[in-house]
N, C-alpha and C positions, 0 to 999 in steps of 0.2 A: 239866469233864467229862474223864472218864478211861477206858482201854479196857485190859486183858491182854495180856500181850506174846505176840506173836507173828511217632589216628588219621594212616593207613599216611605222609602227606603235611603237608609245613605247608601252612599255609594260602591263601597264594600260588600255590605249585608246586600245588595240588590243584585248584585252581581251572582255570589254564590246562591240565591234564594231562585234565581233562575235558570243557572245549572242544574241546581236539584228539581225543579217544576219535569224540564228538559226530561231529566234521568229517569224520573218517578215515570211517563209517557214512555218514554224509549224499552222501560222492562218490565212494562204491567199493560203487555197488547189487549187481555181480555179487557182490563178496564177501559183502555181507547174504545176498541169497539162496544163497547154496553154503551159509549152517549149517542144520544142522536143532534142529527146537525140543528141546531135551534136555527129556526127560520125567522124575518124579520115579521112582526104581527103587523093586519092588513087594519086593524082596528084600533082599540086604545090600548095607549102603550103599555107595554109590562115594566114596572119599577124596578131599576138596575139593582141588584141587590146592595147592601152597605161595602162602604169599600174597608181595604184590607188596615193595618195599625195605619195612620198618617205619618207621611215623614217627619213633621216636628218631633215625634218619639222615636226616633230609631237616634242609635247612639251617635254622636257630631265626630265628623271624622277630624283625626288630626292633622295639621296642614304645617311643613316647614318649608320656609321661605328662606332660598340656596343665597347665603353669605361670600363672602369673596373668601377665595382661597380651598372655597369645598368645593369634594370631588363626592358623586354619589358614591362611592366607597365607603368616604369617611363619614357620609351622612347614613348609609348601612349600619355601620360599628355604632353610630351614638345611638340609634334606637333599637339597637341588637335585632337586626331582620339582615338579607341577603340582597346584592344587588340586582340580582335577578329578579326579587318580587317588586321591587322599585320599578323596576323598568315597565315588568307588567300591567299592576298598578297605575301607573302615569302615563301608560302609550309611549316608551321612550325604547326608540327601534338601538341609537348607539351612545351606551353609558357617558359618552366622553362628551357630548353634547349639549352636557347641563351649562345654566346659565344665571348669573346674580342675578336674585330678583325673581327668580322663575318657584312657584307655586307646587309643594311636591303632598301628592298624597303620602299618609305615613300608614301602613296596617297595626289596625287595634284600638280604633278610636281614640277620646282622649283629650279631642279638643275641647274651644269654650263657644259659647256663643259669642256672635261679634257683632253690636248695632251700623246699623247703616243705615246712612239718611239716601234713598234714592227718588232721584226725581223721574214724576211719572214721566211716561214717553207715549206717543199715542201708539193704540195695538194694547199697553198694558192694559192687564184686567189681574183680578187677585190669584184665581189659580193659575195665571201663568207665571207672577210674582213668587208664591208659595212654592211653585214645583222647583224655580231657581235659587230661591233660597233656601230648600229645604226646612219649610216650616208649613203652616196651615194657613188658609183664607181668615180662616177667625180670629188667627192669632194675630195678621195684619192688620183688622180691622179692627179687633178690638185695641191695638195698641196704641192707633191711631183714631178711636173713637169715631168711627167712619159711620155717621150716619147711614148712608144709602153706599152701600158698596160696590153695587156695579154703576154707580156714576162718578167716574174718578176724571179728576181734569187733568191733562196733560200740560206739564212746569211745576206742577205743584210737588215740594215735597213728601214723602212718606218714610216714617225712621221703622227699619225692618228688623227683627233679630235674628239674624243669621246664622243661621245651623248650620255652613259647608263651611264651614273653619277658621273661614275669610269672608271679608268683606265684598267678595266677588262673586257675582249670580252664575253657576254652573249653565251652561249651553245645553239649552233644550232642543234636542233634536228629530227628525219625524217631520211626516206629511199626515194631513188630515181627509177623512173616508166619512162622507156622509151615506149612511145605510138607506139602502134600496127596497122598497117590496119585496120580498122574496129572498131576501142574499143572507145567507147564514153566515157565524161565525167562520167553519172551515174552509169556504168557499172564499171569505175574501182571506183567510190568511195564506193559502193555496193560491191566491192571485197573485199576492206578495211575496210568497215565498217565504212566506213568516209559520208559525206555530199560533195555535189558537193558545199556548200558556204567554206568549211574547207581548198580543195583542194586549190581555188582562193583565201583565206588568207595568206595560205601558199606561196604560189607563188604570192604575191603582185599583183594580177589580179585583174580587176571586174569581177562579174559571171552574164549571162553566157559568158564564153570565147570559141575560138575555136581551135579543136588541128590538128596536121597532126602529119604521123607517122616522128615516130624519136624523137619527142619530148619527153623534159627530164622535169619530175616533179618531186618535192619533197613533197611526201607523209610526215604525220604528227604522229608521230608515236616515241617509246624510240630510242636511238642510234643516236652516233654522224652523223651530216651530213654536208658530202663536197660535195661544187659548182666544179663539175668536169663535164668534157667532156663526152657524152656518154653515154656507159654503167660504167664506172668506177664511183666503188663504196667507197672504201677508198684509200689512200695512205698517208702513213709513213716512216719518215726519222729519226732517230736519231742517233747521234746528230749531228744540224747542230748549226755554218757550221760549215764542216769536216776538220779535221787537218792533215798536215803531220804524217804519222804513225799510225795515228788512226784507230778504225773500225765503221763502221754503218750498223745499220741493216735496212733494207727496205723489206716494208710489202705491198701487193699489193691486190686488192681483186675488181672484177668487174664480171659484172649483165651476161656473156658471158661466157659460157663454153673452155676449151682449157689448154695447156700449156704454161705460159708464156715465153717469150726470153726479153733479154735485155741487155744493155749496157752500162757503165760508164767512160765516156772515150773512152778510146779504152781497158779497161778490163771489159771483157765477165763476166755475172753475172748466180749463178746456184742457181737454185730456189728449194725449198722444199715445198712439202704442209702443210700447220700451220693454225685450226681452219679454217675457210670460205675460205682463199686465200692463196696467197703464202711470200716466207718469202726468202731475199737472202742477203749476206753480202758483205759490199763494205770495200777493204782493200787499202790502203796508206801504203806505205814505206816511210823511213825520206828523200828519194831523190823526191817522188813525187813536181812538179811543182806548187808552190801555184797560184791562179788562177780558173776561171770558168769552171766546167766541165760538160759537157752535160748530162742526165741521158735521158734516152729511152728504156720503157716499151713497148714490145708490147706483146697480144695474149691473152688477155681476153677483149677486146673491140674490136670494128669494129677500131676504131682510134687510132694512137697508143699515150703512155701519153709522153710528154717531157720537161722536166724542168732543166734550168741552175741552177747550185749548186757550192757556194764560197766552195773552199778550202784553207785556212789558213795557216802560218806555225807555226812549231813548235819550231821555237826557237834551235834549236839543235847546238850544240857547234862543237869544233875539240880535238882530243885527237893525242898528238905526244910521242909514245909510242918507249921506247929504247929496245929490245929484248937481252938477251945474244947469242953468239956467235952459242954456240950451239945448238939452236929454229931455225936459219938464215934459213937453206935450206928447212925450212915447209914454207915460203914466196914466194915459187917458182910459177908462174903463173898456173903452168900448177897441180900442186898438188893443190892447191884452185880448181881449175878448177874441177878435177878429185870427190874431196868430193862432193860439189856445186853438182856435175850429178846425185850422187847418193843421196842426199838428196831429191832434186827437184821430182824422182820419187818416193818418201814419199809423200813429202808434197803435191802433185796436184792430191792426193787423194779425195775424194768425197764422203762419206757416206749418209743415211737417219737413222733413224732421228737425232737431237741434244743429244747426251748424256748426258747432263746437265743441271740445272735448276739453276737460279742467278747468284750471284758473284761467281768467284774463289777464291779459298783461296791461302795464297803464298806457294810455295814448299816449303822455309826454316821456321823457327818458330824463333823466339828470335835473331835475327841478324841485319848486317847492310848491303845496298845495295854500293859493292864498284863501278862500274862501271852502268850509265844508260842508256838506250835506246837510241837512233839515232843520237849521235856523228858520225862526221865524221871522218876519222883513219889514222895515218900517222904510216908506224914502218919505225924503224931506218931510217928517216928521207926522206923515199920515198914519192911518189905523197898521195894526196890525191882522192884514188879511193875505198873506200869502211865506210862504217859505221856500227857500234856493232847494229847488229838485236837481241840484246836481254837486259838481267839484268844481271849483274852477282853481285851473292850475297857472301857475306863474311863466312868462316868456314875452321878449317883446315878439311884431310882425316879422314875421315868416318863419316861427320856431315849425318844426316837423314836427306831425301828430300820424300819428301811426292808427292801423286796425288792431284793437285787443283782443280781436278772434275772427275766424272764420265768418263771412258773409254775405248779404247784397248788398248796394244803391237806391234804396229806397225814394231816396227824396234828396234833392240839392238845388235849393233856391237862397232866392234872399227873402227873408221876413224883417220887419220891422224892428222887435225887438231882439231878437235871435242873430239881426246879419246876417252877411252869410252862411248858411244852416245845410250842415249836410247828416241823413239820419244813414244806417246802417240796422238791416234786418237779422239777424241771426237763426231764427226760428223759434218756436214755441211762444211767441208774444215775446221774445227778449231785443230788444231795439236798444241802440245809443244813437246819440245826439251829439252833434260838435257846433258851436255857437259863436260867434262874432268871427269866422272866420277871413283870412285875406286873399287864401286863394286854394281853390280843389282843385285835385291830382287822379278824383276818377268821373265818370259818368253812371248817369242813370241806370240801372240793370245790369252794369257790371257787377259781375262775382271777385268776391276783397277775397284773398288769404290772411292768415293770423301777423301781424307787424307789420304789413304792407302801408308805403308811405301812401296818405289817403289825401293830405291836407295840411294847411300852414295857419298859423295862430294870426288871427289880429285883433281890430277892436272897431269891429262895426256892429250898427244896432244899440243897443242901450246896453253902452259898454264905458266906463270914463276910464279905461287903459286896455291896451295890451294884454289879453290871455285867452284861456279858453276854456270855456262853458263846457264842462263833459255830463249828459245826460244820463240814464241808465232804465229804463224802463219797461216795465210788464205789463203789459193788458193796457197800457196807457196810464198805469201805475209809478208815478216817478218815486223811486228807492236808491238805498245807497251803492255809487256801482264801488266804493271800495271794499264790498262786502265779498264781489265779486271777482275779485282782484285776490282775496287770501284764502275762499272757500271754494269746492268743489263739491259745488250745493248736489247735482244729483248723482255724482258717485257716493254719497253720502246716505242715500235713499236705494239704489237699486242692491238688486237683491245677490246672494255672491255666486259664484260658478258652479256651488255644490247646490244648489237651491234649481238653479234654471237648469238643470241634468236631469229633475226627475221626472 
């Protein structure tokens, strides 16, 4: 089948610096009581005051990496400290639990800087880079001669120098508090159960600071937390960057009630609700243009989110394909055409929810894949204007072809070039296709389970053997379904258990 081309402190020092904030509060009541609760102003904002040293100056903590054969005991003894502060230090509830490979804070700083090249992800932005790596916004961007800094595209590399010891971004954690009219400091830390000195740790302030409405804090609290605009509260891409042909899932979730809209390109994105936010899939055909594509969320924030995203290619070849004589007049424009119309009002179906959970499994079982995904297609030596939207796998008539997931019976007829064509709905615009078939095993509107025998392999339609045409498609997007088959595009995207708890 063929389709048209178209953070301010290390980690140590932060630690005790907010014990002692804590202490300083807990034994100087008079001085508690002398502030007053600053209110948020109803006018123009009051300027946060300067924040405290930057983390790229506090001392780089030392980091040892557990060898085979160590016991936190014997890693105690080489840096002369006590297993006890190890444990403390690292969150390690039972000493005997250490593991090769496992990343140990040392107390006493020590360490070196460590470059790393990371690749943007969409969500990043430079202070939420900086607060992970333990350096500064400037020191990113000047390292990387960043013109325009809050416009970073997502795929594109950045080389960071790394103050947590390693070449590993520390887990920024918290929920984000856009301030209200009226709501002072104490009141929302009293809401959280937090400390107005936690608040301004968290946010590399001195206390007290002053807030106006709009302002965006990050509370202290389990759950990843992204430096975003707003109300917006996560945002998820994967995988970047995106390929020719490929799919990604994007997950979106902000502090503002609504439905979201959005767009990728110039293709319209249809969003589901998944856990706190929403959830929508971005599909590439093998003809997509490699190059930067806009993404633009709007409808759960006052602002809307927008982030340039690399698209890459895929590599894809040419196949110059000889037809016998009598296949010729299935080549005719206008019979493509004719199938193509009828398909398309399959495919740019829309369901709720996803019928499926992980991988797909492949329709065939024990075979070999003769033709793959996004070649470009010549027959009998015409232009080059279409490319195989799909796999076609090896078997003579009536090999077994099975459901790779959970589904319905969308459509089961015969078409001209497709034979006979059975499609299968999954939900969220994800549809497969089965082509030149010999004979089907379900009916229209039946609900498929995951491997249920569907279908038998032949070779009718515009087919010169024996196999089967496997489709895979989004929004009417044909993409590669082996991509589908080794990734578990949107547990990759949604957000983790300690996130949807709060």
């Amino acid at each position: 089948m063929n389709r048209s081309r178209r953070s301010a402190v290390s980690f140590l020092p932060r630690r005790f610096l907010l014990v002692g904030l804590v202490t300083l509060l807990s034994i100087a009541p008079v001085l508690v009581l002398s502030i007053r609760p600053v209110e948020a102003q109803s006018e123009e904002p009051t300027p946060t005051p300067a924040a405290t040293e930057p983390a790229g100056q506090a001392d780089i903590p030392l980091v040892h990496v557990v060898q085979e054969g160590e016991t936190l005991f014997s890693i105690a003894q080489t840096y002369e400290t006590t297993v006890e502060i190890l444990q403390q230090l690292n969150d390690i509830a039972d000493p005997s639990l250490v593991f090769v490979g496992q990343e140990l804070l040392i107390p006493g700083g020590g360490g070196d800087m460590v470059a790393v090249v990371h690749v943007l992800q969409v969500g990043d932005t430079l202070p939420g880079l900086a607060a992970g790596y333990d350096t500064t916004p400037e020191a990113i961007a000047a390292q990387n001669q960043l013109v325009n800094p809050d416009s970073l595209v997502a795929g594109l590399p950045l080389t960071i120098m790394s103050r947590t010891g390693t070449g590993t971004a520390n887990p920024v954690t918290g929920e984000p508090h856009l301030v209200r009219p009226g709501e002072t400091l104490l009141g929302i830390a009293a809401a959280h159960n937090l400390t107005p000195a936690e608040i301004a740790a968290a946010n590399d302030v001195t206390y007290p600071f002053y807030l106006y409405p709009g302002q965006r804090l990050r509370l202290p609290g389990p759950g990843t937390y992204q430096h975003l605009n707003g109300a917006w509260r996560q945002v998820h891409l994967s995988p970047v960057p995106m390929i020719q042909g490929q799919t990604a899932a994007l997950y979106m979730a902000g502090s503002d009630t609504g439905q979201p809209a959005g767009r990728f390109g110039e293709q319209l994105l249809r969003f589901a609700p998944v856990d706190q936010g929403y959830l929508a899939l971005i599909a590439l055909d093998a003809f997509a243009e490699p190059g930067r594509y806009r993404l633009e969320i709007s409808g759960l924030a006052e602002q809307p989110y927008t982030q340039d995203v690399l698209v890459q290619s895929g590599g894809y070849g040419t196949q110059l394909i000889t037809l016998p004589e009598a296949l010729s007049p299935l080549l005719a424009p206008e019979i493509r055409a004719a199938d193509e119309a009828i398909l398309a009002a399959i495919y740019e179906g829309f369901s709720e929810p996803a019928g499926w959970s992980g991988t797909f499994q492949e329709p065939i079982r024990d075979t070999l894949i003769t033709a793959g995904y996004g070649d470009a297609r010549s027959y009998n030596q015409g232009p080059i204007e279409i490319f195989h939207t799909g796999v076609d796998y090896a078997g003579p008539v009536g090999t077994p072809i099975y459901a790779p997931a959970a589904g319905a019976v969308v459509f089961s007829d015969t078409l001209n070039i497709q034979g006979n064509a059975l499609i299968l709905d999954h939900g969220l615009g994800v549809m497969t296709g089965y082509y030149h078939l010999s004979k089907v095993h379900v009916d229209f509107g039946q609900i498929i389970t995951s491997g249920q025998l569907i279908a038998e392999g032949g070779s009718t339609g515009l087919s010169s053997g024996p196999h089967l045409h496997w489709d895979l498609r989004v929004g009417n997007v044909a993409v590669n379904g082996l991509q589908w088959l080794e990734s578990d595009l949107i547990a990759a995207v949604l957000p983790t258990p300690a996130e949807t708890e709060r």
